[in-house]
C-alpha positions in Angstrom: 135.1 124.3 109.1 134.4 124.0 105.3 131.6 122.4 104.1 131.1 118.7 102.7 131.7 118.5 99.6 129.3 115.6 97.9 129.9 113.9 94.8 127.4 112.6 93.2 127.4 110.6 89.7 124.5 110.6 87.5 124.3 107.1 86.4 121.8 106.3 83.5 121.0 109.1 81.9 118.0 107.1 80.4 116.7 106.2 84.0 115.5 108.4 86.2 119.0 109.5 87.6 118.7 112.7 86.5 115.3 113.5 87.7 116.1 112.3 91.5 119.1 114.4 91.2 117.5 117.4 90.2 114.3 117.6 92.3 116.7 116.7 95.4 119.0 120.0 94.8 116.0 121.7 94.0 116.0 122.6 97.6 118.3 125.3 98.1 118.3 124.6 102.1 120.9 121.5 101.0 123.3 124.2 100.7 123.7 125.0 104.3 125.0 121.0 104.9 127.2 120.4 102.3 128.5 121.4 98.3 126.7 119.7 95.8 129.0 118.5 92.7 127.3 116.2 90.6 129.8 114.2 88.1 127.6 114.3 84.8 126.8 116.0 81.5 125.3 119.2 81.2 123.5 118.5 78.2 122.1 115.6 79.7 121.1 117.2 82.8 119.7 120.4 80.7 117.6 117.9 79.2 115.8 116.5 81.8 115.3 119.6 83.6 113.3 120.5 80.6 111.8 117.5 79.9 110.7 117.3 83.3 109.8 121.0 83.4 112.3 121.6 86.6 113.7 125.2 88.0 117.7 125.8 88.9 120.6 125.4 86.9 123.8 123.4 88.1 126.8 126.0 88.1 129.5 123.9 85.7 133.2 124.0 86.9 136.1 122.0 85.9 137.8 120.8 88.8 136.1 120.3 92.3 138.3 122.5 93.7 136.5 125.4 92.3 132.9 124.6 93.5 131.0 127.1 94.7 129.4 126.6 98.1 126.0 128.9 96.9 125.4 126.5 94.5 124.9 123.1 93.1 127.7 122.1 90.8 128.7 120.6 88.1 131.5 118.6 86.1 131.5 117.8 82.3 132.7 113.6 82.3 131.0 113.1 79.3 131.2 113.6 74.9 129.6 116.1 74.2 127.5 114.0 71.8 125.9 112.5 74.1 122.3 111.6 73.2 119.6 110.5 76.0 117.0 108.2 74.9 114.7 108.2 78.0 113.7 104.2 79.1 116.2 102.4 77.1 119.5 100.8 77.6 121.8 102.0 75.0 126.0 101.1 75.1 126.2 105.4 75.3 124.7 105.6 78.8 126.7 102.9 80.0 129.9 104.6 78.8 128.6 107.6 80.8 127.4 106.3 83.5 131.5 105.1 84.1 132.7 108.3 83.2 131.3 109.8 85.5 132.0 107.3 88.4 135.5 107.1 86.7 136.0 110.6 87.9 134.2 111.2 90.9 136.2 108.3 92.2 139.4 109.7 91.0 138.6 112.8 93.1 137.3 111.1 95.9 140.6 109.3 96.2 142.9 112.4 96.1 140.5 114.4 98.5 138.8 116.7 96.6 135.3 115.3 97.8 134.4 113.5 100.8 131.5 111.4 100.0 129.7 110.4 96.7 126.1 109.1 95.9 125.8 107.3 93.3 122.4 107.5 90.9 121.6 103.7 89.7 123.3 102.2 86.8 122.4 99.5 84.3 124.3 96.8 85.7 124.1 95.1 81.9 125.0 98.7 79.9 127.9 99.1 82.1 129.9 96.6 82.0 133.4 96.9 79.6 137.3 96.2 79.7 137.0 99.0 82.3 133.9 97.9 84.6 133.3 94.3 84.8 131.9 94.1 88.0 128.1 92.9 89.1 127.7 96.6 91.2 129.3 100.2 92.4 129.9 98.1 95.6 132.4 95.7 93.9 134.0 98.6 91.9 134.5 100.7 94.7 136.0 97.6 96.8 138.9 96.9 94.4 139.8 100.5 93.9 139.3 101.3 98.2 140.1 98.0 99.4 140.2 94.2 98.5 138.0 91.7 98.0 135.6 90.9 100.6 136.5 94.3 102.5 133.0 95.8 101.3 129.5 95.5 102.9 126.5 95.8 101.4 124.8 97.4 103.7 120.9 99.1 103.3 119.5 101.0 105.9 117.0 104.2 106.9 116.5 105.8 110.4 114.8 102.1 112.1 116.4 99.4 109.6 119.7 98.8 109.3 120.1 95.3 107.1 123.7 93.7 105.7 124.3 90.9 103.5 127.1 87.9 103.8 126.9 87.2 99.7 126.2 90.2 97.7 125.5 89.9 93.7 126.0 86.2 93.4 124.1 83.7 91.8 121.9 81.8 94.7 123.0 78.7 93.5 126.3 79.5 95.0 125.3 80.9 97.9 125.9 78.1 100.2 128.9 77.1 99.0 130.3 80.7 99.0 129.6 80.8 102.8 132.2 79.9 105.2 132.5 80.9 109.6 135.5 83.0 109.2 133.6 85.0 106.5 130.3 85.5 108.4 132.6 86.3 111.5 134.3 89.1 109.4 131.0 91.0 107.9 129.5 90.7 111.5 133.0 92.3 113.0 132.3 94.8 109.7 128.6 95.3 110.7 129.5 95.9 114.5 132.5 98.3 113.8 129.9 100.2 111.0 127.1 100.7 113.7 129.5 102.5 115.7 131.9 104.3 113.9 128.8 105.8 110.7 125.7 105.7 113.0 127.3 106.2 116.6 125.8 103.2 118.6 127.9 102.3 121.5 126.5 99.0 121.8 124.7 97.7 118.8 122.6 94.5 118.9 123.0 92.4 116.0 121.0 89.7 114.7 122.1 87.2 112.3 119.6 85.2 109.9 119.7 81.2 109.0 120.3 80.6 105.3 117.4 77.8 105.0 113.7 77.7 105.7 113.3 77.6 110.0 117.0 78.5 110.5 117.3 74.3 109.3 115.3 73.1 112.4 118.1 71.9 114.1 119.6 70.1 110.8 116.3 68.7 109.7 115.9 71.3 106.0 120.1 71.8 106.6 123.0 72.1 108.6 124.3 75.2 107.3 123.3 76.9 110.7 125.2 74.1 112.6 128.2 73.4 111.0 129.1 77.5 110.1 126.9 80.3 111.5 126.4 79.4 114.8 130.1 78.6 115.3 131.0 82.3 113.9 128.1 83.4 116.3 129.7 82.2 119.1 133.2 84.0 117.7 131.4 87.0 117.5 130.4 86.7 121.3 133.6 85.8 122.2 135.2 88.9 121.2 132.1 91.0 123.2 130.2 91.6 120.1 126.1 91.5 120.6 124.6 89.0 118.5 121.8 86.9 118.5 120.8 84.1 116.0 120.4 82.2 113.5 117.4 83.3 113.5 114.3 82.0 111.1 114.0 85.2 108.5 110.5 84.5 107.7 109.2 85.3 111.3 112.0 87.5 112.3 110.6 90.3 109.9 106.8 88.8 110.1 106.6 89.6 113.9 108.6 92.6 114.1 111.3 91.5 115.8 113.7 93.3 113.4 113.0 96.5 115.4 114.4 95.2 118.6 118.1 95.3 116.3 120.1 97.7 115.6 122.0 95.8 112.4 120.6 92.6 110.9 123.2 90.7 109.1 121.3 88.2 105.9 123.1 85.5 104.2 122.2 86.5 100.9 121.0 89.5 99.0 116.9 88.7 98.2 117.0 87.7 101.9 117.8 90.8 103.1 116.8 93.3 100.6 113.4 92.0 99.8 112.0 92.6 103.2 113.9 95.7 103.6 112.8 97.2 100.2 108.8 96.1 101.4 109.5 98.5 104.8 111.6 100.7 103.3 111.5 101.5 99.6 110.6 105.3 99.7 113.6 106.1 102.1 116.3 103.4 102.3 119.7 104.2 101.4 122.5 101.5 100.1 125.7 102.2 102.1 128.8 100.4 101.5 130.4 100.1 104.4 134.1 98.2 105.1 135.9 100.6 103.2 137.8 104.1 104.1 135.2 105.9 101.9 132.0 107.0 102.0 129.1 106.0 99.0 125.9 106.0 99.3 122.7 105.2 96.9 118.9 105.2 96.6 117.6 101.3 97.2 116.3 101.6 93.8 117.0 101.2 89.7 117.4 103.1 87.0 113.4 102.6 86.5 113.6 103.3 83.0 109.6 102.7 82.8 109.5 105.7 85.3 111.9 107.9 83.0 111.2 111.5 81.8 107.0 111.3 83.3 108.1 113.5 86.3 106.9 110.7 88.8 109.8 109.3 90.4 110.2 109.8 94.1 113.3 111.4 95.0 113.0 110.6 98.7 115.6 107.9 98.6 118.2 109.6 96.7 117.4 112.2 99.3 118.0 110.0 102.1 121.0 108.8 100.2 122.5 112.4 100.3 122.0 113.2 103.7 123.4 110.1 105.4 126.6 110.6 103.0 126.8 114.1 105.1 126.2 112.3 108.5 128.2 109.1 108.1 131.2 111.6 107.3 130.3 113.5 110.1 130.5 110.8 112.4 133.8 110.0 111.2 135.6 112.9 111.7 
């Protein structure tokens, strides 16, 4: 069997993309798992290895097809004037940034690579005729799928938390939320637990949206009128799930351990506690689509940038669930 071959785009180059990328191949033992092909610029990456005083060289190819499987690659998507300017946000790096998902995309789609991890963009930078979208996850959704086919999903090796509304503003949150499209992301959260992370049987537990899960309709009736009923859907069709449960003391007392997939109405909801318990190795998996992505859980961290103290544990993580959940697909 051939190795996995994992794409991986370098995002801002002003961020500290670059330096999570690099001190992850660092270790050569990555090699035995899968083929490295980071979608990038050379001179970019050439410069933060010596900024950041790093060892290894990234073998460059043209085509992913030509990869070598002793080595970490990598593919040119980027003018060669390309000029880093460490912690800023500069119209350049957002152009690169979509080069290079541009084209790992592209390959991802005709089979040359089975996965890609994607370093963190500017969300701001980014945006053009060609990417006006609030994330990767919405981006990889219209090219993979349609819309509300992606899930937003972050988890580690104890946390596994999803989100109903993604990058929306809260003040549309409520209104965005309907039972037939809670039903579907817990359907997509029970079918992701067992097809990329092999439970058999996951338990799920599903959040309120206000304070106390609305004390019985007393602070809302949100929980009433539309998640309970898609609750009780869920149930129906022999999925596990418990809820709406109050998020404050669900994640105060622990009882998030007792799940295997939490489902949050909202993105702060979900990703604030999950970034508290899990910010040096939780991965962003978009799950609902026939592709594999992954992510660190964190930004571009442009304050971070070039001062060789960013933790690479995340990106990391990142890279070696993209390997598993492609695994546990075949």
């Amino acid at each position: 069997m051939e190795k996995i071959k994992i794409g991986i785009t370098h995002g801002d180059i002003n961020g500290i993309g670059y330096e999570v990328i690099l001190k992850t191949l660092e270790d050569n033992r990555i090699l035995d798992c899968c083929v490295p092909i980071v979608y990038g610029s050379p001179k970019a990456a050439a410069y933060h290895r010596k900024q950041l005083e790093l060892n290894g060289n990234l073998n460059l190819i043209s085509d992913a097809n030509d990869a070598s499987d002793k080595r970490s690659n990598i593919i040119n998507c980027c003018d060669s004037e390309l000029k880093v300017d460490l912690g800023q946000s500069t119209e350049m790096a957002g152009t690169a940034a979509f080069e290079a998902l541009e084209r790992a995309t592209l390959d991802l789609k005709e089979g040359k690579i089975d996965a890609i991890v994607t370093a963190p963009i500017n969300k701001q930078n980014i945006q053009s005729d060609s990417f006006h979208f609030p994330g990767h996850t919405e981006y990889l959704e219209q090219i993979f799928g349609k819309k509300g086919d992606a899930l937003m999903l972050l988890a580690n090796d104890k946390l596994r938390v999803a989100v109903v509304t993604g990058h929306i503003p809260l003040s549309k949150v409520a209104s965005s939320l309907t039972t037939e499209g809670i039903l579907k992301k817990i359907r997509q959260l029970n079918h992701s637990l067992k097809t990329d992370f092999g439970i058999r049987k996951p338990r799920i537990a599903v959040l309120g949206l206000n304070p106390h899960a609305g004390d019985n309709g007393v602070i809302g009736e949100e929980e009433k009128t539309i998640i309970r009923p898609a609750i009780q859907s869920a149930l129906n069709e022999g999925i596990v799930c418990i809820g709406p449960l109050p998020a404050d003391g669900f994640f105060g007392s622990d009882n998030y351990l007792k799940y295997d997939g939490i489902l949050a109405m909202y993105h702060d909801q979900g990703l604030i506690p999950f970034k508290t318990l899990a910010m040096t190795n939780g991965v962003n998996f978009t799950a609902g689509l026939p592709i594999v992505r992954t992510s660190p859980d964190h930004g571009t961290a442009y304050d971070k940038a070039g001062q060789n103290i960013a933790d690479e544990s995340s990106f990391r993580a990142a890279l070696f669930m993209a390997i598993d959940i492609v695994k546990n697909r075949l």
